[in-house]
C-alpha positions in Angstrom: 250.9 134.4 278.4 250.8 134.6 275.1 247.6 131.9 274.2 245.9 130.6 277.2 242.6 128.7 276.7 240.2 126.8 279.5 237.9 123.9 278.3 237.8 125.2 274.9 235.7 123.2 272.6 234.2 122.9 269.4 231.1 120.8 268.2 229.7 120.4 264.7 226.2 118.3 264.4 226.2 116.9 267.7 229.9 115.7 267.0 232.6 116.9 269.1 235.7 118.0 267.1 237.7 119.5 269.8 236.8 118.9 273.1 238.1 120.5 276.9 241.7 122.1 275.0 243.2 123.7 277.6 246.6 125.2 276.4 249.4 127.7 277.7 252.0 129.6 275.3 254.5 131.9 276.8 255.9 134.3 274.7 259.0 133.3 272.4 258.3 129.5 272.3 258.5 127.7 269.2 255.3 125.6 270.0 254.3 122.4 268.4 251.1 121.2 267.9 250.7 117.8 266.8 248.4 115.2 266.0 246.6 112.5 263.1 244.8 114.0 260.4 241.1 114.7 262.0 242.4 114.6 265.3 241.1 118.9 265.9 243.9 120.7 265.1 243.1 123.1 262.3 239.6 123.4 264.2 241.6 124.3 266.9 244.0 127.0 265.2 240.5 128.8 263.5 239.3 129.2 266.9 242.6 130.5 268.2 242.9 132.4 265.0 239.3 133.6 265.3 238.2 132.3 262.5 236.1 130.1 264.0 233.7 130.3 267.1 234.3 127.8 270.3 231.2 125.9 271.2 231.9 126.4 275.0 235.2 127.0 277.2 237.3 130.4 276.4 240.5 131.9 275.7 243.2 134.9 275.4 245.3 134.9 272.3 247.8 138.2 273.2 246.2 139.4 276.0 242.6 139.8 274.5 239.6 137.2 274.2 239.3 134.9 271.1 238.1 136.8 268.3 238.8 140.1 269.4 239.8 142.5 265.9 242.6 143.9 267.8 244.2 141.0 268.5 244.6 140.0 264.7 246.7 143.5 264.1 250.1 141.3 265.3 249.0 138.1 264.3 250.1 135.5 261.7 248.7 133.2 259.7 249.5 130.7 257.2 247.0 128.0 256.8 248.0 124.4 255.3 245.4 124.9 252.1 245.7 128.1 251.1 245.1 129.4 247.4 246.4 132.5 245.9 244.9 134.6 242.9 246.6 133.2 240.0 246.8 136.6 238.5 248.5 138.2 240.8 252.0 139.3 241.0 253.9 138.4 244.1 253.8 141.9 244.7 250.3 142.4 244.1 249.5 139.6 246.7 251.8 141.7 249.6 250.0 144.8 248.6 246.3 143.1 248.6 247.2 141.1 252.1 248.7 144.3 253.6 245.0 146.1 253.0 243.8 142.9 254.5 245.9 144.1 257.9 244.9 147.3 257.2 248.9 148.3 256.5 249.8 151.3 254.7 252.1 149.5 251.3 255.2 149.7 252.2 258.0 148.2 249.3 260.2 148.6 252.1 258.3 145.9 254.2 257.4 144.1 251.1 261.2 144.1 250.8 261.9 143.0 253.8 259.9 140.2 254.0 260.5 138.9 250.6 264.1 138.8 251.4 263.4 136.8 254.1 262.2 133.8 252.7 264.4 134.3 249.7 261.9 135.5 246.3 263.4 138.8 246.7 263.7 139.7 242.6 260.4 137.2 242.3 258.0 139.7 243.5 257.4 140.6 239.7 256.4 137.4 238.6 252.6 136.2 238.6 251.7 133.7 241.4 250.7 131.5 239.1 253.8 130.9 237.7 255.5 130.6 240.9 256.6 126.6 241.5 255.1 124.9 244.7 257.7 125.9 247.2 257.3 129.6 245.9 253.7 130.1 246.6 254.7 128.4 250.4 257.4 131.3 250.5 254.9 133.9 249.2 252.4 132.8 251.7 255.1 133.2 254.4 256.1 136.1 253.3 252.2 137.5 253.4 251.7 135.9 257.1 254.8 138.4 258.3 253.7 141.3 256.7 252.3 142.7 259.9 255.7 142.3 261.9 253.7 139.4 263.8 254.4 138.8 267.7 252.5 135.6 267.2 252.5 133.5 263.9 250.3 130.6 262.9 252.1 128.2 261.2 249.8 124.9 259.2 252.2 122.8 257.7 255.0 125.7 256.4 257.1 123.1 254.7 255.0 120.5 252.7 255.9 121.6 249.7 259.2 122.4 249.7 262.0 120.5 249.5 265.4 119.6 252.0 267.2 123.1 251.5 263.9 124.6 251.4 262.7 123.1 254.9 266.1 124.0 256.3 265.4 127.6 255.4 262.1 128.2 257.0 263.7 126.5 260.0 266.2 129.0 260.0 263.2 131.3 259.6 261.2 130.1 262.6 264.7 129.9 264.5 265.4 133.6 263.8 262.1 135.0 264.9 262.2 133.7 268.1 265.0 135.2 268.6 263.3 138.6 267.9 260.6 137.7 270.6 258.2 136.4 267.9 256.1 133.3 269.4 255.3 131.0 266.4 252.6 128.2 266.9 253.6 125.3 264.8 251.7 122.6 262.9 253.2 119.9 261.5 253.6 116.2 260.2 257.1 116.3 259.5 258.3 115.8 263.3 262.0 115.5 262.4 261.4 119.4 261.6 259.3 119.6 264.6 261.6 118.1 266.7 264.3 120.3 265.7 263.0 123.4 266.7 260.1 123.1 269.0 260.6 123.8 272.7 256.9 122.3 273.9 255.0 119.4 272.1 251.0 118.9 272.5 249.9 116.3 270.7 245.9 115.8 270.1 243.6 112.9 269.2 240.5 112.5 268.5 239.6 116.0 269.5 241.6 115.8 273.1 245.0 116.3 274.5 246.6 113.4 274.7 250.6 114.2 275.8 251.8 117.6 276.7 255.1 118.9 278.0 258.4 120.3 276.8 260.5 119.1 274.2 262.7 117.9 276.5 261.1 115.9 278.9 258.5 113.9 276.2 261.7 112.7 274.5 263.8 112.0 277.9 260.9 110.1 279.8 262.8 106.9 278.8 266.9 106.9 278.2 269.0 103.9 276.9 272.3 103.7 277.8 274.9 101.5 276.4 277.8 100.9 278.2 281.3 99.3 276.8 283.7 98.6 279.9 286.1 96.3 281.3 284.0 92.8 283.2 281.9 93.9 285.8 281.9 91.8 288.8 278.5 89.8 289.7 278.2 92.1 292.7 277.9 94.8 291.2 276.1 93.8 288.3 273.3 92.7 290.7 273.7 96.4 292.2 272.8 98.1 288.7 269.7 95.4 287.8 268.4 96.4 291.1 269.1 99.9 291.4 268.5 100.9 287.8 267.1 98.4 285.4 264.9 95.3 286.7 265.0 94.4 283.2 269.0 94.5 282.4 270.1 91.2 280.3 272.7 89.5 281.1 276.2 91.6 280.2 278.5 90.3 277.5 282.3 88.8 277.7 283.6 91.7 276.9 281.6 94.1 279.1 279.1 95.0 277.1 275.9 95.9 279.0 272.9 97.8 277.5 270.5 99.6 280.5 266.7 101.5 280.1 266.7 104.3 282.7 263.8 106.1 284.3 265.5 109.6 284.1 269.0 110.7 282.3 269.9 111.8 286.4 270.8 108.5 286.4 273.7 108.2 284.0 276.2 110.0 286.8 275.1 107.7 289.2 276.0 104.5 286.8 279.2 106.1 285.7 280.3 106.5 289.1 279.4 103.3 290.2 281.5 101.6 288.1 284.4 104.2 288.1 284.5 103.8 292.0 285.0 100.2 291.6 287.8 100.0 289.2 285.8 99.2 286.1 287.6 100.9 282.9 285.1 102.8 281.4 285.5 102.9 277.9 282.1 104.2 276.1 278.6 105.5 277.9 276.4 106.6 275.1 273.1 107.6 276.4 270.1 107.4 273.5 266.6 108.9 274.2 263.5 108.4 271.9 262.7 110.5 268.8 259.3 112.7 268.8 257.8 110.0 266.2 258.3 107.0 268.5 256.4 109.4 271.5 253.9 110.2 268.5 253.4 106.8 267.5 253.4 105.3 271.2 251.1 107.8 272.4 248.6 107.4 269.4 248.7 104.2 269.3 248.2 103.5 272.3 244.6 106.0 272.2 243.3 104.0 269.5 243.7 100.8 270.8 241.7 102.1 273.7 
Protein backbone atom coordinates (compact mmCIF):
# COMPACT_ATOMS: atom_id res chain seq x y z
CA UNK A 1 0.00 0.00 0.00
CA UNK A 2 1.24 2.86 -1.09
CA UNK A 3 -0.73 5.59 1.53
CA UNK A 4 -2.70 3.95 4.16
CA UNK A 5 -3.98 6.25 7.04
CA UNK A 6 -6.37 5.21 10.32
CA UNK A 7 -8.45 7.98 11.94
CA UNK A 8 -6.20 10.63 10.82
CA UNK A 9 -7.08 13.97 12.02
CA UNK A 10 -6.20 17.44 12.15
CA UNK A 11 -7.44 20.28 14.68
CA UNK A 12 -6.65 23.93 14.73
CA UNK A 13 -8.15 26.10 17.82
CA UNK A 14 -10.49 23.61 18.99
CA UNK A 15 -11.80 23.44 15.29
CA UNK A 16 -11.61 20.19 13.59
CA UNK A 17 -10.27 20.53 9.89
CA UNK A 18 -9.98 17.01 9.08
CA UNK A 19 -11.41 14.58 11.10
CA UNK A 20 -11.24 10.27 11.30
CA UNK A 21 -9.51 10.18 7.22
CA UNK A 22 -9.03 6.87 6.76
CA UNK A 23 -7.56 6.24 3.16
CA UNK A 24 -5.91 3.32 1.10
CA UNK A 25 -3.69 3.90 -2.25
CA UNK A 26 -2.28 0.96 -3.95
CA UNK A 27 0.46 1.51 -6.02
CA UNK A 28 -0.12 2.82 -9.76
CA UNK A 29 -3.57 4.41 -9.16
CA UNK A 30 -4.28 7.69 -10.46
CA UNK A 31 -6.15 8.80 -7.20
CA UNK A 32 -8.59 11.62 -6.88
CA UNK A 33 -9.19 13.48 -4.09
CA UNK A 34 -12.01 15.72 -4.18
CA UNK A 35 -13.98 18.16 -2.32
CA UNK A 36 -15.38 22.14 -1.77
CA UNK A 37 -12.92 24.67 -1.01
CA UNK A 38 -12.40 24.26 3.05
CA UNK A 39 -13.71 20.99 2.95
CA UNK A 40 -9.61 19.45 4.49
CA UNK A 41 -8.02 18.62 1.56
CA UNK A 42 -4.78 20.59 1.39
CA UNK A 43 -4.67 19.99 5.34
CA UNK A 44 -4.92 16.66 4.42
CA UNK A 45 -2.07 16.41 1.63
CA UNK A 46 0.48 18.54 4.26
CA UNK A 47 -0.07 15.81 6.62
CA UNK A 48 0.39 13.12 4.00
CA UNK A 49 3.20 15.13 2.66
CA UNK A 50 4.63 15.73 6.05
CA UNK A 51 4.39 19.01 6.06
CA UNK A 52 2.05 19.17 8.56
CA UNK A 53 1.55 17.10 11.92
CA UNK A 54 -1.86 14.94 12.47
CA UNK A 55 -3.62 15.87 15.65
CA UNK A 56 -4.47 12.11 16.40
CA UNK A 57 -4.86 8.88 14.07
CA UNK A 58 -1.71 7.69 11.91
CA UNK A 59 -0.41 6.76 8.72
CA UNK A 60 2.22 5.08 6.16
CA UNK A 61 2.95 7.10 2.99
CA UNK A 62 5.52 4.39 1.05
CA UNK A 63 6.00 2.06 3.58
CA UNK A 64 7.20 4.42 6.44
CA UNK A 65 5.17 6.63 9.07
CA UNK A 66 3.99 10.23 8.15
CA UNK A 67 6.77 12.42 8.37
CA UNK A 68 9.48 10.17 8.08
CA UNK A 69 12.71 12.09 6.00
CA UNK A 70 13.22 9.02 4.00
CA UNK A 71 10.08 8.76 2.78
CA UNK A 72 10.28 12.31 1.05
CA UNK A 73 13.50 10.94 -1.14
CA UNK A 74 10.67 9.50 -3.91
CA UNK A 75 8.13 11.85 -3.24
CA UNK A 76 6.34 14.53 -5.21
CA UNK A 77 4.94 17.59 -4.70
CA UNK A 78 3.32 20.28 -6.38
CA UNK A 79 1.09 22.45 -4.22
CA UNK A 80 -1.86 24.62 -5.68
CA UNK A 81 -0.18 28.16 -4.46
CA UNK A 82 3.14 27.81 -5.03
CA UNK A 83 5.62 30.82 -5.80
CA UNK A 84 8.89 30.68 -7.52
CA UNK A 85 11.90 33.20 -7.13
CA UNK A 86 11.30 35.56 -9.83
CA UNK A 87 15.01 35.77 -10.50
CA UNK A 88 15.61 32.57 -11.20
CA UNK A 89 16.23 30.90 -14.41
CA UNK A 90 14.20 27.80 -15.13
CA UNK A 91 17.31 26.10 -14.75
CA UNK A 92 18.30 27.70 -11.73
CA UNK A 93 14.97 26.59 -9.99
CA UNK A 94 15.79 22.57 -11.14
CA UNK A 95 19.18 22.99 -9.78
CA UNK A 96 17.99 24.92 -6.34
CA UNK A 97 14.95 22.09 -5.96
CA UNK A 98 17.31 19.24 -6.77
CA UNK A 99 19.64 20.48 -3.52
CA UNK A 100 16.28 20.56 -1.87
CA UNK A 101 16.10 16.52 -2.61
CA UNK A 102 19.48 16.36 -1.83
CA UNK A 103 20.18 15.26 -5.84
CA UNK A 104 23.42 15.60 -7.33
CA UNK A 105 22.58 18.39 -10.71
CA UNK A 106 22.12 16.49 -13.23
CA UNK A 107 21.35 18.56 -16.91
CA UNK A 108 20.63 15.20 -18.00
CA UNK A 109 17.59 14.96 -15.47
CA UNK A 110 16.95 18.51 -15.79
CA UNK A 111 16.61 17.53 -19.43
CA UNK A 112 14.58 15.02 -18.99
CA UNK A 113 12.12 16.44 -17.15
CA UNK A 114 11.86 19.65 -18.91
CA UNK A 115 11.17 17.70 -21.93
CA UNK A 116 8.44 16.27 -20.35
CA UNK A 117 6.21 18.92 -19.84
CA UNK A 118 7.40 20.59 -22.90
CA UNK A 119 9.88 24.08 -21.76
CA UNK A 120 12.65 22.13 -23.05
CA UNK A 121 14.80 25.34 -24.74
CA UNK A 122 12.93 27.54 -21.85
CA UNK A 123 15.09 26.52 -19.16
CA UNK A 124 17.27 29.71 -19.87
CA UNK A 125 14.69 32.08 -19.38
CA UNK A 126 13.93 33.82 -15.89
CA UNK A 127 10.78 32.50 -14.02
CA UNK A 128 9.61 35.53 -13.98
CA UNK A 129 9.09 35.89 -17.39
CA UNK A 130 7.62 32.65 -17.79
CA UNK A 131 3.54 33.03 -18.69
CA UNK A 132 1.14 31.27 -16.14
CA UNK A 133 1.02 27.92 -17.69
CA UNK A 134 4.94 27.93 -17.73
CA UNK A 135 5.58 28.37 -14.06
CA UNK A 136 2.65 25.28 -13.69
CA UNK A 137 5.07 23.36 -16.12
CA UNK A 138 8.24 24.45 -14.27
CA UNK A 139 6.68 23.47 -10.98
CA UNK A 140 5.91 20.04 -12.58
CA UNK A 141 8.90 19.70 -13.89
CA UNK A 142 10.55 20.53 -10.19
CA UNK A 143 8.00 17.91 -8.39
CA UNK A 144 9.56 14.97 -10.79
CA UNK A 145 13.00 15.82 -10.36
CA UNK A 146 13.48 12.99 -7.91
CA UNK A 147 12.02 10.21 -10.28
CA UNK A 148 8.96 10.17 -7.83
CA UNK A 149 7.09 6.72 -7.11
CA UNK A 150 4.43 8.86 -5.54
CA UNK A 151 3.45 12.45 -6.73
CA UNK A 152 1.34 15.04 -5.04
CA UNK A 153 -0.64 16.78 -7.41
CA UNK A 154 -2.86 20.35 -5.95
CA UNK A 155 -4.68 21.57 -8.82
CA UNK A 156 -1.79 20.84 -11.82
CA UNK A 157 -3.97 22.45 -14.48
CA UNK A 158 -5.58 25.76 -13.18
CA UNK A 159 -3.64 27.76 -15.16
CA UNK A 160 -3.31 26.31 -18.23
CA UNK A 161 -5.31 26.17 -20.86
CA UNK A 162 -7.29 23.06 -23.21
CA UNK A 163 -4.03 21.78 -24.99
CA UNK A 164 -2.25 22.47 -21.91
CA UNK A 165 -4.63 20.31 -19.62
CA UNK A 166 -4.60 17.61 -22.28
CA UNK A 167 -0.78 17.48 -21.83
CA UNK A 168 -0.44 17.01 -18.23
CA UNK A 169 -3.16 14.36 -18.62
CA UNK A 170 -0.99 12.69 -20.95
CA UNK A 171 1.57 13.30 -18.23
CA UNK A 172 -0.31 11.73 -15.37
CA UNK A 173 -1.40 8.94 -17.95
CA UNK A 174 2.20 8.11 -18.83
CA UNK A 175 3.49 7.79 -15.33
CA UNK A 176 1.34 5.36 -14.26
CA UNK A 177 2.23 3.48 -16.67
CA UNK A 178 5.90 3.53 -15.31
CA UNK A 179 4.45 2.41 -11.87
CA UNK A 180 4.34 6.02 -10.55
CA UNK A 181 1.22 6.42 -8.08
CA UNK A 182 0.04 10.13 -8.41
CA UNK A 183 -2.50 11.56 -5.78
CA UNK A 184 -4.68 14.05 -7.47
CA UNK A 185 -6.41 17.28 -6.48
CA UNK A 186 -8.70 18.83 -8.35
CA UNK A 187 -11.80 21.12 -9.31
CA UNK A 188 -11.88 20.47 -12.81
CA UNK A 189 -13.67 16.85 -12.58
CA UNK A 190 -14.05 16.48 -16.29
CA UNK A 191 -10.04 16.13 -15.98
CA UNK A 192 -10.62 14.12 -12.94
CA UNK A 193 -12.91 11.98 -14.39
CA UNK A 194 -10.84 11.18 -17.25
CA UNK A 195 -8.09 9.81 -15.60
CA UNK A 196 -8.71 8.86 -12.07
CA UNK A 197 -9.33 5.19 -11.21
CA UNK A 198 -10.65 5.91 -7.32
CA UNK A 199 -12.64 9.06 -6.26
CA UNK A 200 -12.78 10.20 -2.40
CA UNK A 201 -14.52 13.12 -2.02
CA UNK A 202 -14.46 15.17 1.42
CA UNK A 203 -16.66 17.70 3.23
CA UNK A 204 -16.44 19.50 5.90
CA UNK A 205 -13.33 17.77 7.17
CA UNK A 206 -14.87 14.01 6.52
CA UNK A 207 -15.21 11.44 3.94
CA UNK A 208 -18.22 11.66 2.45
CA UNK A 209 -18.25 9.10 -0.87
CA UNK A 210 -15.42 6.75 -1.68
CA UNK A 211 -14.99 4.09 -4.22
CA UNK A 212 -13.64 3.50 -7.78
CA UNK A 213 -14.21 5.45 -10.61
CA UNK A 214 -16.29 3.03 -11.89
CA UNK A 215 -18.71 2.19 -9.52
CA UNK A 216 -19.48 6.05 -8.11
CA UNK A 217 -20.44 6.87 -11.74
CA UNK A 218 -22.46 3.38 -12.49
CA UNK A 219 -24.46 3.40 -9.14
CA UNK A 220 -27.43 4.68 -11.24
CA UNK A 221 -27.66 3.75 -15.29
CA UNK A 222 -30.32 5.21 -17.76
CA UNK A 223 -31.16 3.39 -20.52
CA UNK A 224 -33.03 4.44 -23.48
CA UNK A 225 -34.51 2.01 -25.55
CA UNK A 226 -35.95 2.56 -29.34
CA UNK A 227 -37.83 -0.68 -30.48
CA UNK A 228 -40.75 -2.04 -32.20
CA UNK A 229 -44.40 -1.81 -29.64
CA UNK A 230 -43.90 -3.74 -26.68
CA UNK A 231 -46.83 -5.64 -25.64
CA UNK A 232 -48.64 -4.60 -22.20
CA UNK A 233 -47.40 -7.92 -20.83
CA UNK A 234 -44.39 -7.40 -21.05
CA UNK A 235 -44.16 -3.96 -20.43
CA UNK A 236 -45.68 -4.68 -16.90
CA UNK A 237 -42.71 -7.36 -16.79
CA UNK A 238 -39.92 -4.58 -17.11
CA UNK A 239 -41.82 -1.81 -14.62
CA UNK A 240 -41.72 -4.58 -12.19
CA UNK A 241 -38.62 -6.27 -12.64
CA UNK A 242 -36.52 -3.20 -13.37
CA UNK A 243 -37.95 0.17 -13.03
CA UNK A 244 -41.00 0.86 -10.52
CA UNK A 245 -40.83 4.16 -11.91
CA UNK A 246 -40.86 3.49 -15.85
CA UNK A 247 -43.44 6.02 -17.66
CA UNK A 248 -45.58 5.00 -19.82
CA UNK A 249 -43.72 3.91 -23.46
CA UNK A 250 -44.38 5.89 -26.57
CA UNK A 251 -46.28 4.92 -30.02
CA UNK A 252 -43.39 4.23 -31.54
CA UNK A 253 -41.64 2.18 -28.87
CA UNK A 254 -39.84 4.50 -27.23
CA UNK A 255 -39.23 3.61 -23.52
CA UNK A 256 -36.66 5.37 -21.26
CA UNK A 257 -35.68 2.98 -17.91
CA UNK A 258 -33.32 3.98 -14.50
CA UNK A 259 -31.51 0.81 -13.53
CA UNK A 260 -29.95 -0.23 -10.26
CA UNK A 261 -26.81 -1.79 -11.88
CA UNK A 262 -25.53 -1.75 -15.74
CA UNK A 263 -25.88 -6.08 -15.13
CA UNK A 264 -29.17 -5.24 -15.96
CA UNK A 265 -28.92 -4.04 -19.55
CA UNK A 266 -28.47 -8.01 -20.89
CA UNK A 267 -31.29 -8.96 -18.94
CA UNK A 268 -33.63 -6.09 -20.75
CA UNK A 269 -32.07 -6.81 -24.11
CA UNK A 270 -32.93 -10.27 -23.91
CA UNK A 271 -36.16 -9.83 -22.71
CA UNK A 272 -37.34 -8.11 -25.42
CA UNK A 273 -35.19 -10.02 -28.12
CA UNK A 274 -36.82 -13.31 -26.79
CA UNK A 275 -40.20 -11.99 -27.44
CA UNK A 276 -39.85 -10.78 -30.94
CA UNK A 277 -39.49 -7.09 -30.20
CA UNK A 278 -37.11 -5.46 -33.01
CA UNK A 279 -34.48 -3.87 -31.16
CA UNK A 280 -33.37 -0.96 -32.87
CA UNK A 281 -31.18 1.29 -30.26
CA UNK A 282 -30.21 0.48 -26.36
CA UNK A 283 -28.05 3.31 -25.32
CA UNK A 284 -27.10 2.97 -21.74
CA UNK A 285 -26.03 6.63 -19.93
CA UNK A 286 -24.45 6.70 -16.44
CA UNK A 287 -23.93 10.03 -14.38
CA UNK A 288 -20.89 12.29 -14.73
CA UNK A 289 -18.38 12.70 -11.54
CA UNK A 290 -19.95 16.39 -11.11
CA UNK A 291 -23.56 15.24 -10.77
CA UNK A 292 -22.03 12.44 -7.89
CA UNK A 293 -20.08 15.70 -6.65
CA UNK A 294 -22.90 17.82 -6.51
CA UNK A 295 -25.54 15.10 -5.28
CA UNK A 296 -23.23 14.03 -2.63
CA UNK A 297 -22.46 17.65 -1.40
CA UNK A 298 -25.44 18.79 -1.55
CA UNK A 299 -27.00 16.56 0.01
CA UNK A 300 -24.17 17.03 3.34
CA UNK A 301 -25.10 20.53 3.54
CA UNK A 302 -28.58 20.30 3.61
CA UNK A 303 -28.03 17.95 6.51
Amino acid sequence: MIIETENLSKTYQNKDAVKAINLSVDQGQIYGFLGPNGAGKSTTIKMLTGLVFPTSGKGQVLGRPLGDVKARVKLGYLPELFRFQEWMTGEDLLNFHASLFRLKRSAERNKSVLKRVDLLGQEKYKVGGYSKGMQQRIGLACALLPDPDLLFLDEPTSALDPIGRKDVRDIILGLQKEGTTVFLNSHLLSEVETVCDHITIINKGVIVKSGSMQELLMEKVTLNIICSPIPEEIYRTIKERFDHTLAPQQDDGKIFITLKSKDEIPEIASLLTTNDIKLHELTPHHETLESVFLKVVGEEETR
